[in-house]
GULO-762408 format. One record per atom (N, C-alpha, C): residue in one letter; x, z, y; residue number from 1; atom name. Coordinates in nm, 3 decimals, always signed. Atoms other than C-alpha are relative to their C-alpha. Layout:
<pts>
type, X, Z, Y, seq, atom
a, X, Z, Y, NUM, CA
...
</pts>
This chain:
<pts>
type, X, Z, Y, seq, atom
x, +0.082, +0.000, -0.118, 1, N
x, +0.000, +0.000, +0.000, 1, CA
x, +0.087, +0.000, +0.125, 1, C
x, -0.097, -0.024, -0.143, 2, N
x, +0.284, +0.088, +0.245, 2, CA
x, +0.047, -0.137, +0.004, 2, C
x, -0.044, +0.126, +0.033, 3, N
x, +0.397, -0.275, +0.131, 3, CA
x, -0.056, -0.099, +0.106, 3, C
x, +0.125, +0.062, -0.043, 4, N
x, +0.096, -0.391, +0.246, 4, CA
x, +0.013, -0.010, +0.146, 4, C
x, +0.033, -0.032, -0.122, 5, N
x, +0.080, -0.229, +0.561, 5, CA
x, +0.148, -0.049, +0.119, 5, C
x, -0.117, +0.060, -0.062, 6, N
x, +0.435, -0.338, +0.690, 6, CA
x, -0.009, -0.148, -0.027, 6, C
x, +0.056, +0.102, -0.048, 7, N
x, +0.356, -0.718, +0.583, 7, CA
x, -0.083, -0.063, +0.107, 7, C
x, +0.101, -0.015, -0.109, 8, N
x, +0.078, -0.642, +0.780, 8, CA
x, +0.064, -0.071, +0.138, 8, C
x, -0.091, -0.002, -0.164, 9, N
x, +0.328, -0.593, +1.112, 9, CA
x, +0.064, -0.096, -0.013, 9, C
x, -0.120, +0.074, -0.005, 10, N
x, +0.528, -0.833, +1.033, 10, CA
x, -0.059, -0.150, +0.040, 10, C
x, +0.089, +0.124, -0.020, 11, N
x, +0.264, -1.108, +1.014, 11, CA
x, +0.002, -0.094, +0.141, 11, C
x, -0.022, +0.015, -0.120, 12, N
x, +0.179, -1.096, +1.370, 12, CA
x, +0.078, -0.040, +0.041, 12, C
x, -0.119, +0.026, -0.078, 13, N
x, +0.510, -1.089, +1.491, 13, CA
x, +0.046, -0.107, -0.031, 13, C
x, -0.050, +0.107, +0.114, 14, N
x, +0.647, -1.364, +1.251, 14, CA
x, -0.097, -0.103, +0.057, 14, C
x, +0.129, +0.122, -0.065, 15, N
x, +0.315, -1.608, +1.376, 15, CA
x, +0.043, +0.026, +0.106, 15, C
x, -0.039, +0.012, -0.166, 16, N
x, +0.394, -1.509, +1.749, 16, CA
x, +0.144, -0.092, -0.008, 16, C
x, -0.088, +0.026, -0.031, 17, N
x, +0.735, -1.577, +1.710, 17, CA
x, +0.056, -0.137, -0.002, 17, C
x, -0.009, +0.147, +0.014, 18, N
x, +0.718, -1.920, +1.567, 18, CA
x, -0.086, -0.095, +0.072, 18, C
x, +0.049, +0.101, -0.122, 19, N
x, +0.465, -2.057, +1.790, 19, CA
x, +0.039, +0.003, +0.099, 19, C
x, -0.013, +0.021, -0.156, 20, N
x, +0.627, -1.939, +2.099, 20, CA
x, +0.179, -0.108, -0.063, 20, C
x, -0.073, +0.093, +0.027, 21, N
x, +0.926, -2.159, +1.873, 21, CA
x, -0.013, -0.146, +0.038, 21, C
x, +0.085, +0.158, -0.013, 22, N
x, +0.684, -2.437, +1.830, 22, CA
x, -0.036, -0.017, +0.192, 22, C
x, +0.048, +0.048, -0.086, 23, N
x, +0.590, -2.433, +2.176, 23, CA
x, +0.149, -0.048, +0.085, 23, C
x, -0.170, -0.031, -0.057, 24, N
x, +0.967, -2.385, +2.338, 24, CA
x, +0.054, -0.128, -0.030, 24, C
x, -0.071, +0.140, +0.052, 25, N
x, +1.053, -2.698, +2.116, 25, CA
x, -0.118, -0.112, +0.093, 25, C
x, +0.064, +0.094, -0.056, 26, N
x, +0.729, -2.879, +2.234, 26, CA
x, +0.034, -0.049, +0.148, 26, C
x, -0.084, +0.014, -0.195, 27, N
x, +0.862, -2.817, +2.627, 27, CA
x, +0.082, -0.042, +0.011, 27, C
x, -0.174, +0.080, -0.007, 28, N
x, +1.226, -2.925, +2.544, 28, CA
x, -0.084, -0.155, -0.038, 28, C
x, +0.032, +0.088, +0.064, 29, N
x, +1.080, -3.238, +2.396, 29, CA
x, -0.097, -0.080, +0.154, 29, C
x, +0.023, -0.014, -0.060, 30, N
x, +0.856, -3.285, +2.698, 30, CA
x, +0.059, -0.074, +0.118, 30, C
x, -0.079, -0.002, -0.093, 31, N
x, +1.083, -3.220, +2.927, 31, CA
x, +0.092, -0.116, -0.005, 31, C
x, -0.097, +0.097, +0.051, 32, N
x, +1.355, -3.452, +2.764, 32, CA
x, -0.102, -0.138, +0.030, 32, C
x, +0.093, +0.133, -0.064, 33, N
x, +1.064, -3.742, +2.776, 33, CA
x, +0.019, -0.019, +0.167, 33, C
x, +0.029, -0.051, -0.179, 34, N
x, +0.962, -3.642, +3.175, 34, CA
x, +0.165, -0.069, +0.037, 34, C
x, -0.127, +0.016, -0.068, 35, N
x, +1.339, -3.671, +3.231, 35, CA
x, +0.045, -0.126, -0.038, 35, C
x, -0.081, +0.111, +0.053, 36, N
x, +1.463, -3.984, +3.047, 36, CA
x, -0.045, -0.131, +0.103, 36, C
x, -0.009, +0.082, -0.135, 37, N
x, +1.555, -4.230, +3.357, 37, CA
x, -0.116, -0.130, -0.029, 37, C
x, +0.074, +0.100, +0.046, 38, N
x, +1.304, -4.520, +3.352, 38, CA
x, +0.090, -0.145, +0.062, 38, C
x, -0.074, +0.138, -0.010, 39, N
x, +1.499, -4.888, +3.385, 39, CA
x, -0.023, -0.015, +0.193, 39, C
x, +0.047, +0.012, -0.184, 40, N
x, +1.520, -4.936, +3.831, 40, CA
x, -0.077, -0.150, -0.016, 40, C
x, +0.090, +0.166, -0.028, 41, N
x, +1.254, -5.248, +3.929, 41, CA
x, +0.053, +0.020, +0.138, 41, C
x, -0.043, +0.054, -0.109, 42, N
x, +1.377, -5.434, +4.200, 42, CA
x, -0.154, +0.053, +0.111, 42, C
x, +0.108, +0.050, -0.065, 43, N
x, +1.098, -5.431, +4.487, 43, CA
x, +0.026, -0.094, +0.123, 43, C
x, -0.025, +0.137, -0.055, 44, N
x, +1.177, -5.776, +4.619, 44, CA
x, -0.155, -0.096, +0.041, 44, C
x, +0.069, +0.067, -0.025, 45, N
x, +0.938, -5.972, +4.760, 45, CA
x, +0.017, -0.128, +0.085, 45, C
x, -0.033, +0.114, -0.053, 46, N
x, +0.880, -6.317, +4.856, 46, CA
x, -0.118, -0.091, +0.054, 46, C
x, +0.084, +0.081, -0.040, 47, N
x, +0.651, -6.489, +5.089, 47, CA
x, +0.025, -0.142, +0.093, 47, C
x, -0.040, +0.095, -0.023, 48, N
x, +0.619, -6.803, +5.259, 48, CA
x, -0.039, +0.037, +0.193, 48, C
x, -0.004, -0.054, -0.152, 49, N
x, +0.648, -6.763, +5.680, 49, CA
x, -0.084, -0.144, +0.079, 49, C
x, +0.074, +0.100, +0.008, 50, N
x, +0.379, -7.025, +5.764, 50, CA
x, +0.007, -0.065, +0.164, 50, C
x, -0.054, +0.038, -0.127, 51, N
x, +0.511, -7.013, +6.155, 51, CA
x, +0.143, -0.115, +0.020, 51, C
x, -0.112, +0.078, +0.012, 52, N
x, +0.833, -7.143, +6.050, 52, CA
x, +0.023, -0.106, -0.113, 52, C
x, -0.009, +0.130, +0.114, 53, N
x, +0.781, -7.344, +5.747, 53, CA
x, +0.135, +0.042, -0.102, 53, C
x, -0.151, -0.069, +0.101, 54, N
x, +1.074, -7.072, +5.590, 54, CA
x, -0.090, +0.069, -0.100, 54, C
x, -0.020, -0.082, +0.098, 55, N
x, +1.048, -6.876, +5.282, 55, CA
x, +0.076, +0.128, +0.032, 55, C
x, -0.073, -0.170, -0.021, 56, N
x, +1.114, -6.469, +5.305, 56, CA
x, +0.025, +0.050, -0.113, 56, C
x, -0.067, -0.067, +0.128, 57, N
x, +1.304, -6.311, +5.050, 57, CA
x, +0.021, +0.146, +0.034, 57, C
x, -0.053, -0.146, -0.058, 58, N
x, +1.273, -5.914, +5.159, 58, CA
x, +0.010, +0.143, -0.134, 58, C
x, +0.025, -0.149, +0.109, 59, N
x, +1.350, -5.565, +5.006, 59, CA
x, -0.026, +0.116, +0.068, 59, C
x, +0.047, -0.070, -0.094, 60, N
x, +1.164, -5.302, +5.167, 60, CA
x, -0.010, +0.165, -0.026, 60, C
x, -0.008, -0.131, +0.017, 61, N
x, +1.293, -4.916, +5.161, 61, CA
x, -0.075, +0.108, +0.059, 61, C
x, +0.027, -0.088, -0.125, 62, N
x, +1.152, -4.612, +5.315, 62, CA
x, +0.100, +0.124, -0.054, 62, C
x, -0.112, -0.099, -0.027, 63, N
x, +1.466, -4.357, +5.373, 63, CA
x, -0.018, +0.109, +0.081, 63, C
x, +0.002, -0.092, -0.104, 64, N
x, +1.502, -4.058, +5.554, 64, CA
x, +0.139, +0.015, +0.021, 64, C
x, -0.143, +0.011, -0.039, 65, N
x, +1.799, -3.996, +5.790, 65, CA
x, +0.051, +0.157, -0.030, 65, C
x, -0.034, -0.128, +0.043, 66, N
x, +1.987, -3.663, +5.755, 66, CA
x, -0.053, +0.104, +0.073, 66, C
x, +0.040, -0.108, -0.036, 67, N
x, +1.780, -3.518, +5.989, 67, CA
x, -0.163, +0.037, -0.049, 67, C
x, +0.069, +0.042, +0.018, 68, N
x, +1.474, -3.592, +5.837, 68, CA
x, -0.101, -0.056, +0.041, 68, C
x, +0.093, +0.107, -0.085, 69, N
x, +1.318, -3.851, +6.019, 69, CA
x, -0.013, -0.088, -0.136, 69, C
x, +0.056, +0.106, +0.066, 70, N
x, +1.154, -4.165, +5.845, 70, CA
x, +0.053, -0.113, +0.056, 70, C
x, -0.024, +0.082, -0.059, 71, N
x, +1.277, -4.444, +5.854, 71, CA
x, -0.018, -0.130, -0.100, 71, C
x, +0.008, +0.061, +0.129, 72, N
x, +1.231, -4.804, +5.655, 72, CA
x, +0.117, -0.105, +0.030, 72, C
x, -0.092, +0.124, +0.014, 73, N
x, +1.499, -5.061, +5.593, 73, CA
x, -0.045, -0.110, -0.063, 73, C
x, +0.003, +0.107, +0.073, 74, N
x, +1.437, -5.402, +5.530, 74, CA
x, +0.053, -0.139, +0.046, 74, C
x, -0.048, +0.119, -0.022, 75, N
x, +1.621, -5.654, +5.450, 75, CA
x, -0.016, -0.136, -0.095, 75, C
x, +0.060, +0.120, +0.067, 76, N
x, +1.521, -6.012, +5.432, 76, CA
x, +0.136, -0.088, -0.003, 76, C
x, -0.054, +0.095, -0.026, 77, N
x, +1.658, -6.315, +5.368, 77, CA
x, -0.101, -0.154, +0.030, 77, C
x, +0.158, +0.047, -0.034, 78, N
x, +1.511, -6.613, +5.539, 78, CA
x, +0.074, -0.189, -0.062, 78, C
x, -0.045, +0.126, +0.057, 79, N
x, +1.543, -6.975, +5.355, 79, CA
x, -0.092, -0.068, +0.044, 79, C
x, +0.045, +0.128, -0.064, 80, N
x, +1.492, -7.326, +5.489, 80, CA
x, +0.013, -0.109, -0.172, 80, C
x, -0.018, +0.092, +0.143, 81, N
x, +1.454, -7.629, +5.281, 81, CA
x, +0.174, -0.094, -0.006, 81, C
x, -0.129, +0.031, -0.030, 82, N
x, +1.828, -7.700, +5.405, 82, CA
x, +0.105, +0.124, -0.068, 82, C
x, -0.025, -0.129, +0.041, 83, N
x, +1.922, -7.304, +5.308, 83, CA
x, -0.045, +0.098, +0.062, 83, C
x, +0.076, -0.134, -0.046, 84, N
x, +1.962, -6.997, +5.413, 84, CA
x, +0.015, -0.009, +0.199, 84, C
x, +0.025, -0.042, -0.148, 85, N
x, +1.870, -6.932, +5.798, 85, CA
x, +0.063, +0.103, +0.057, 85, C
x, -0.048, -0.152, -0.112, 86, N
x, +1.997, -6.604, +5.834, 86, CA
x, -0.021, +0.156, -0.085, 86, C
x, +0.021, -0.092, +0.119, 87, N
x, +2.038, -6.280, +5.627, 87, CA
x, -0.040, +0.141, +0.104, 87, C
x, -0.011, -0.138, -0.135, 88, N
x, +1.917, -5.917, +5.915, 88, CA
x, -0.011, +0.070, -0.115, 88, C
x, +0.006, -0.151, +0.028, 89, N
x, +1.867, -5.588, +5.820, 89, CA
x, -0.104, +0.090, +0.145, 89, C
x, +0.094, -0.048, -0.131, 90, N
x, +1.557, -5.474, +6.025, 90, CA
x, -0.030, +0.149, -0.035, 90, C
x, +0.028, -0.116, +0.055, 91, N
x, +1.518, -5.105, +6.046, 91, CA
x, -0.054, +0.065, +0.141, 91, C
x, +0.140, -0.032, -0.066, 92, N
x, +1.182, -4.960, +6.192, 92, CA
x, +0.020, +0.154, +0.008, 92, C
x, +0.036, -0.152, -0.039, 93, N
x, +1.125, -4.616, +6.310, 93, CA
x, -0.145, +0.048, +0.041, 93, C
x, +0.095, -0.046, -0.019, 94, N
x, +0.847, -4.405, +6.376, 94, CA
x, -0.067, -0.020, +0.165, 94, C
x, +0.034, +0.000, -0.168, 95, N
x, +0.664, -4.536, +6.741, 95, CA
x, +0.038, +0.174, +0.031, 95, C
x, -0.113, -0.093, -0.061, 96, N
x, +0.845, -4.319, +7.017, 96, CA
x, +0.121, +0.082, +0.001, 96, C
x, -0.156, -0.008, -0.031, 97, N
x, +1.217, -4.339, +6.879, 97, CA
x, -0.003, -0.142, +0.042, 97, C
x, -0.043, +0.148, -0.029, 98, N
x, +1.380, -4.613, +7.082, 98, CA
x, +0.154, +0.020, -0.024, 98, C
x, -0.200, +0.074, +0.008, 99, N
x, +1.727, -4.788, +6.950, 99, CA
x, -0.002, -0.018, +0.072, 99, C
x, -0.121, +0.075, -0.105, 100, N
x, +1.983, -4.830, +7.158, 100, CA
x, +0.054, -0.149, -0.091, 100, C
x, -0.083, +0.097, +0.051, 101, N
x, +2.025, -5.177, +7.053, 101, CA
x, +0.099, -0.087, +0.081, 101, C
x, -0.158, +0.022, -0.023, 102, N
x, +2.329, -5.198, +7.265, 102, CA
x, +0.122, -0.002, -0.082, 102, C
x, -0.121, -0.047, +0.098, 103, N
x, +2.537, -5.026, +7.023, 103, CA
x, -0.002, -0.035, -0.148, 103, C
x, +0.013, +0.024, +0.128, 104, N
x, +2.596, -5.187, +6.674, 104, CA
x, -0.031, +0.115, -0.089, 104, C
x, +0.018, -0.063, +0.032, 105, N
x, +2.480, -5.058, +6.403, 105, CA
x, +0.118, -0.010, -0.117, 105, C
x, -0.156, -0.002, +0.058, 106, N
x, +2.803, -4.888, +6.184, 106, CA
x, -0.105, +0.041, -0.110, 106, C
x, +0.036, -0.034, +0.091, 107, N
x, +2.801, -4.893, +5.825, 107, CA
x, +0.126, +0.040, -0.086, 107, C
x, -0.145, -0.011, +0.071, 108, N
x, +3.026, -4.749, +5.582, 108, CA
x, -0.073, +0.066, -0.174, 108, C
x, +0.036, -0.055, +0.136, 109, N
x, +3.021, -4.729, +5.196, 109, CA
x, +0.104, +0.078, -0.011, 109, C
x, -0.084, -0.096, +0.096, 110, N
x, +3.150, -4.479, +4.957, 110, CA
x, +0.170, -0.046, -0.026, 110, C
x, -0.132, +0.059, -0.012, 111, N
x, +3.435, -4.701, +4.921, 111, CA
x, +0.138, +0.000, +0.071, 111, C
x, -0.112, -0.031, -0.158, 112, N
x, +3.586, -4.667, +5.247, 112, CA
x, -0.025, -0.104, +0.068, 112, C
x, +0.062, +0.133, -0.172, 113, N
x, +3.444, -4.973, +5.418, 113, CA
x, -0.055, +0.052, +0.081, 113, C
x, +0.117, -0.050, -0.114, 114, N
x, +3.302, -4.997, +5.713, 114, CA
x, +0.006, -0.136, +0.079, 114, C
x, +0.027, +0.156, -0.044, 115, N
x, +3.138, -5.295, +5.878, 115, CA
x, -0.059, +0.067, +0.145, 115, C
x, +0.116, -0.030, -0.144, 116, N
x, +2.920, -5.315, +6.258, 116, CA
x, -0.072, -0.106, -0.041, 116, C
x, +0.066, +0.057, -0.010, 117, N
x, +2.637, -5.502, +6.254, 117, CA
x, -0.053, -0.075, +0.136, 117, C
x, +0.042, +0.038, -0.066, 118, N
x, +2.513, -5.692, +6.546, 118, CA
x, -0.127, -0.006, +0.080, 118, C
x, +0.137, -0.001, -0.005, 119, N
x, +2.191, -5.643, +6.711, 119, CA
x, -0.053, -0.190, +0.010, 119, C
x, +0.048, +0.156, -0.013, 120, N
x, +1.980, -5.962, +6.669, 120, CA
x, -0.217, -0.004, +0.022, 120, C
x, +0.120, -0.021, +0.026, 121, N
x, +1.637, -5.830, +6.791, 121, CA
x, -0.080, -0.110, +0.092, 121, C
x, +0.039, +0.150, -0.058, 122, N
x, +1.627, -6.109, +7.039, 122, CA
x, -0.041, -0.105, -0.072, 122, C
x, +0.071, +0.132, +0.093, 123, N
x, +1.609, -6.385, +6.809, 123, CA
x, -0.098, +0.010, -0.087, 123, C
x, +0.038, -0.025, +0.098, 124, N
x, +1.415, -6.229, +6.573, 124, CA
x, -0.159, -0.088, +0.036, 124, C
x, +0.121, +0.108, +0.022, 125, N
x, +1.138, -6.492, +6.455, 125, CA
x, -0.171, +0.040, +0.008, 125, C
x, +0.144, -0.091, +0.023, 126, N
x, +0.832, -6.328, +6.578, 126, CA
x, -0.070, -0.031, +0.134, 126, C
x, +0.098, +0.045, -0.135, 127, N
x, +0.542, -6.433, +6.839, 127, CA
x, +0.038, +0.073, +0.133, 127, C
x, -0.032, -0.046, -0.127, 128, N
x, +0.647, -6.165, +7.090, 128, CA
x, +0.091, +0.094, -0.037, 128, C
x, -0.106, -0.065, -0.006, 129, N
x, +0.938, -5.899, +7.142, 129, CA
x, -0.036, +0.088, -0.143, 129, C
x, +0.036, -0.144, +0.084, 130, N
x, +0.979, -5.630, +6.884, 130, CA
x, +0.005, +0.125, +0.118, 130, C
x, +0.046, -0.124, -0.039, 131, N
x, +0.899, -5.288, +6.973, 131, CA
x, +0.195, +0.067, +0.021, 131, C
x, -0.086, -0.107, -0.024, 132, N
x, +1.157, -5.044, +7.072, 132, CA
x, +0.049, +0.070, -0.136, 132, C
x, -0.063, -0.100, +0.110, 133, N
x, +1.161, -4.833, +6.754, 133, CA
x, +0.048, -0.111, -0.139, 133, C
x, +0.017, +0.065, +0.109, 134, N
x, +1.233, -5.166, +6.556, 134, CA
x, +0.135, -0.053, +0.074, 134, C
x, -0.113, +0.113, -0.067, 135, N
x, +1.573, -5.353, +6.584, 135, CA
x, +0.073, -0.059, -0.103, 135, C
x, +0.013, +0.042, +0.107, 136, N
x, +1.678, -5.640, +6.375, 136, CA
x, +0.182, -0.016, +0.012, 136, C
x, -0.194, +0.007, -0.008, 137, N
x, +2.110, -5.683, +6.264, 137, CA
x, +0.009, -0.080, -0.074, 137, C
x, -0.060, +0.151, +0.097, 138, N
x, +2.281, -5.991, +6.165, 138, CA
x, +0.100, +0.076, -0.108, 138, C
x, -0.134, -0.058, +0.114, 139, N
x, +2.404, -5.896, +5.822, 139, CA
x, +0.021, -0.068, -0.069, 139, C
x, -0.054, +0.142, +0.098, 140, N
x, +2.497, -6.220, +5.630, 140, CA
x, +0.137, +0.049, +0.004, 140, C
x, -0.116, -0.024, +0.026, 141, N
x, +2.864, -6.142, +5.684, 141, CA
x, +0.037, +0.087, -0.069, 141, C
x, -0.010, -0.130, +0.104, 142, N
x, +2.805, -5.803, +5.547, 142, CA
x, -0.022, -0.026, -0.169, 142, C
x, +0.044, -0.008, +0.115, 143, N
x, +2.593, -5.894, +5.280, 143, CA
x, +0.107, -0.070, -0.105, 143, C
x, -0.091, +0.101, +0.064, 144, N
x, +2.877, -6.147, +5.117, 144, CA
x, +0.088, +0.088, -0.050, 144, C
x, -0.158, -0.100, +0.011, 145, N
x, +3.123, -5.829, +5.120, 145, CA
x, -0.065, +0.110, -0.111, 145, C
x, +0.059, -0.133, +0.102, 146, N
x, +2.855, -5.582, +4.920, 146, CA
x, +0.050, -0.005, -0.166, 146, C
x, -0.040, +0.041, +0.092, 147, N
x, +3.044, -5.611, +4.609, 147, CA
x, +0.000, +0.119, -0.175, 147, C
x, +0.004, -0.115, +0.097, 148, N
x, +2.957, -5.274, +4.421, 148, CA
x, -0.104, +0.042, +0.069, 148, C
x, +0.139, -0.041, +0.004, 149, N
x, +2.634, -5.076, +4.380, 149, CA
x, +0.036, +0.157, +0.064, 149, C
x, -0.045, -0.128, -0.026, 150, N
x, +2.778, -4.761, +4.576, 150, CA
x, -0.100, +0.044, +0.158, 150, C
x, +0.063, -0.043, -0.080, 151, N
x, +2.633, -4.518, +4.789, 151, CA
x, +0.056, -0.056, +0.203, 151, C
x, -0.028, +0.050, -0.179, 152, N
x, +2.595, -4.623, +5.227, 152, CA
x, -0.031, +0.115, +0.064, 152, C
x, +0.025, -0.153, -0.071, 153, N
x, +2.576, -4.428, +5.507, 153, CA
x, -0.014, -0.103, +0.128, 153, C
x, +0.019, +0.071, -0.102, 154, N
x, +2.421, -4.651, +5.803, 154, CA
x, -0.029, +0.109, +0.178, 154, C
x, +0.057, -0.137, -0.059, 155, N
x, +2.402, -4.449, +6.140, 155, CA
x, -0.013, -0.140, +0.165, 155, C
x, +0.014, +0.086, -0.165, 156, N
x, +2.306, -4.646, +6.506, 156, CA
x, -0.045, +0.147, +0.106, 156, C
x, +0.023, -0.060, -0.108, 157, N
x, +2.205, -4.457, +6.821, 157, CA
x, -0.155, -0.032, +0.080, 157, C
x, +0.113, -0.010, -0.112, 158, N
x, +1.885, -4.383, +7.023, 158, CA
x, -0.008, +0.005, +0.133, 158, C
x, +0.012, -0.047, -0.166, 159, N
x, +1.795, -4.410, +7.381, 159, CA
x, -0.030, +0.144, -0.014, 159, C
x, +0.063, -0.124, -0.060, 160, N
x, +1.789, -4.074, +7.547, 160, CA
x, +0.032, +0.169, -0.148, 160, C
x, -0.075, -0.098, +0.086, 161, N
x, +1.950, -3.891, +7.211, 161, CA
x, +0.116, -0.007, -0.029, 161, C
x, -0.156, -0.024, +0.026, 162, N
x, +2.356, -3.789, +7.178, 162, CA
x, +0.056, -0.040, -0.106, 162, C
x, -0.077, -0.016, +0.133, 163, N
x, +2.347, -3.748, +6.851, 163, CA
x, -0.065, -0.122, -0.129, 163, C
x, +0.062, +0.148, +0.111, 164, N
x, +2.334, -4.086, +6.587, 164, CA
x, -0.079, +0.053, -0.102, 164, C
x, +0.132, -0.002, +0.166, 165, N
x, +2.067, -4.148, +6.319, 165, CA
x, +0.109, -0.040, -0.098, 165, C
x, -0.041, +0.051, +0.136, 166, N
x, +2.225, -4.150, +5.978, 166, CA
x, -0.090, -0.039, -0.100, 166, C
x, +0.087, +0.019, +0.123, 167, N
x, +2.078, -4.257, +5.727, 167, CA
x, +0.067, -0.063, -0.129, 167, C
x, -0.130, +0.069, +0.164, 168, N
x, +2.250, -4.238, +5.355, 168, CA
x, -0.129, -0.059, -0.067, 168, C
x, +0.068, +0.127, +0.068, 169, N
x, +2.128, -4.550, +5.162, 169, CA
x, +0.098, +0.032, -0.154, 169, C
x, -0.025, -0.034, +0.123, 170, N
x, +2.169, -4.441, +4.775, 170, CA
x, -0.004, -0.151, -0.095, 170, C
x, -0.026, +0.074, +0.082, 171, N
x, +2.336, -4.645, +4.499, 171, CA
x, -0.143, -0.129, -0.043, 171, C
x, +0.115, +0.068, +0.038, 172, N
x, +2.011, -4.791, +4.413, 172, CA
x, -0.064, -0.081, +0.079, 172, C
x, +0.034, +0.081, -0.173, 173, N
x, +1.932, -4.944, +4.748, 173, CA
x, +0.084, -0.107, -0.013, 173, C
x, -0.102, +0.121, +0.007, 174, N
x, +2.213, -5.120, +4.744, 174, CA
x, +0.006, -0.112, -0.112, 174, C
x, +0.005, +0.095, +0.095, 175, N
x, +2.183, -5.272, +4.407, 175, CA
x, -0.085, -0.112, +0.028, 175, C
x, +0.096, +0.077, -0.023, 176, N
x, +1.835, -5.377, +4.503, 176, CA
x, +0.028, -0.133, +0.105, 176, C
x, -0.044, +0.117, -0.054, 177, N
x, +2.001, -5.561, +4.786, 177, CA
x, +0.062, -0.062, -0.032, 177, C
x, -0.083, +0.102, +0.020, 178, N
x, +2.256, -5.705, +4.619, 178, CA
x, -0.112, -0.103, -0.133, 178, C
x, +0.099, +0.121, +0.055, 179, N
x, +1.982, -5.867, +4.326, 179, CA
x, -0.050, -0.075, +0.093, 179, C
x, +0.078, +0.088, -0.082, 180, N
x, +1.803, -5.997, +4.634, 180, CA
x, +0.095, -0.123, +0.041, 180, C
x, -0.019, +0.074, -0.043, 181, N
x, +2.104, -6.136, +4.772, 181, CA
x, +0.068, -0.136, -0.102, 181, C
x, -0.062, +0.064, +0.097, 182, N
x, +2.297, -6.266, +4.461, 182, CA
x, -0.056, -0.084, -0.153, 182, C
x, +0.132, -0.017, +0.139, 183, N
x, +1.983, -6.252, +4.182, 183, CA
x, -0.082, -0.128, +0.055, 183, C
x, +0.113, +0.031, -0.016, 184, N
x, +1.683, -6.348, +4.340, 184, CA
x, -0.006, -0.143, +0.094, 184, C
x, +0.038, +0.089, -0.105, 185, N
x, +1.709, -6.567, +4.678, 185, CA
x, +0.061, -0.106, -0.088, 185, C
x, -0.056, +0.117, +0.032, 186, N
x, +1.962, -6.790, +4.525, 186, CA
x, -0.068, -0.077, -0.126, 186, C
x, +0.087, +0.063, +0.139, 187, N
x, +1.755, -6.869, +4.188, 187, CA
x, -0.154, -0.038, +0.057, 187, C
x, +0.130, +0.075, -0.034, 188, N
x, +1.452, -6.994, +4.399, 188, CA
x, +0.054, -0.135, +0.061, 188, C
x, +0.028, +0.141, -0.060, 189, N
x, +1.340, -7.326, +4.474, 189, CA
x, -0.090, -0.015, +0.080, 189, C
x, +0.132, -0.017, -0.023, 190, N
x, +1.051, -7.255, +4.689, 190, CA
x, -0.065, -0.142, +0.089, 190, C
x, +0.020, +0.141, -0.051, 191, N
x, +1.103, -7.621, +4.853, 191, CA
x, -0.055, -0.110, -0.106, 191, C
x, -0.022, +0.075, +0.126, 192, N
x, +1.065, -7.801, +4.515, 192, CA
x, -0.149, -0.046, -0.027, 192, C
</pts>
C-alpha cells in the first residue's frame, strides 16, 4: 500500500514534468521555425512613364535615420529605347524637413568608400518642382562602383539644422540595388 501511495506522488510529478518537456521542446521547435531567415525578395518595380515614353526601373525603401526620422529611398533607373537615361537616388522626407540641396549628398560603405552625389532635383522629370523635403542625386557613377552587398551610411544636410541626417542603409538594401542595377534593368526589353 505504501507502494501504492508513493507511485501515487510520483505520477503527478512525472506527467507534469514531461509535458512541461513536451511543451519546452514544442517552443524550441517553434521558435527555430519563427526564426529560420526567409529567402530576401527584391521589391523592384517597373513601370512605363507615359510623359516620357521611358520605362522606370525603381527600388523603393523606407529607412530611418539615426535619429529616428523616416525617411524613403528610391532609386530608379530610367530607360529609353536608345538606353539608360539616367540612374538618381531620390530620397523623400516627411513634409516640413527641407534638404539643403546645396550640399551633396556623402556616402560611405562599410568598405571604406566614400562617394558625393550630386543634387539633380532640377532636372528631375516631373510636371512641376519637387517639394523641399524631396531631392533627387545623380548616382549612375556610383551605382557602377557598388560592387559588394555591404552595409551604407548616406548622411546630407537640412535647411535650418547643424546637425546631418544619416541614414544607415543595411546589407540588404544594397543588394536590392545592385539586382536592380545589374539583374533586373539590364535583362529587360521593354522597347521590343
Amino acid at each position: 500500500m505504501s507502494d501504492l501511495r508513493q507511485s501515487s506522488r510520483r505520477f503527478p510529478f512525472s506527467l507534469s514534468f514531461s509535458l512541461r518537456r513536451l511543451l519546452a521542446l514544442l517552443l524550441c521547435c517553434l521558435g527555430l521555425w519563427w526564426g529560420v531567415a526567409l529567402p530576401a525578395r527584391a521589391n523592384i518595380d517597373t513601370y512605363p512613364d507615359p510623359a516620357n515614353g521611358d520605362v522606370v526601373v525603381r527600388s523603393l525603401q523606407s529607412l530611418r535615420d539615426t535619429r529616428d526620422g523616416s525617411w524613403q529611398l528610391v532609386l530608379f533607373e530610367r530607360l529609353t529605347p536608345r538606353g539608360v537615361r539616367g540612374i538618381y537616388l531620390r530620397v523623400v522626407g516627411f513634409p516640413g524637413r527641407r534638404i539643403d540641396r546645396e550640399t551633396p549628398l556623402q556616402l560611405e560603405a562599410a568598405t571604406g568608400q566614400s562617394w558625393e552625389a550630386i543634387d539633380r532635383s532640377a532636372s528631375a522629370l516631373t510636371q512641376e518642382p519637387l517639394p523641399a523635403n524631396i531631392a533627387q542625386y545623380d548616382f549612375e557613377s556610383i551605382a557602377r562602383q557598388l560592387s559588394a552587398d555591404t552595409a551604407m551610411r548616406l548622411s546630407f544636410s537640412l535647411i535650418n539644422d547643424r546637425r546631418p541626417v544619416e541614414i544607415p542603409v543595411p546589407p540588404v538594401v544594397v543588394r536590392e540595388w545592385r539586382t536592380l542595377l545589374f539583374e533586373t534593368a539590364p535583362s529587360l526589353d521593354p522597347f521590343s
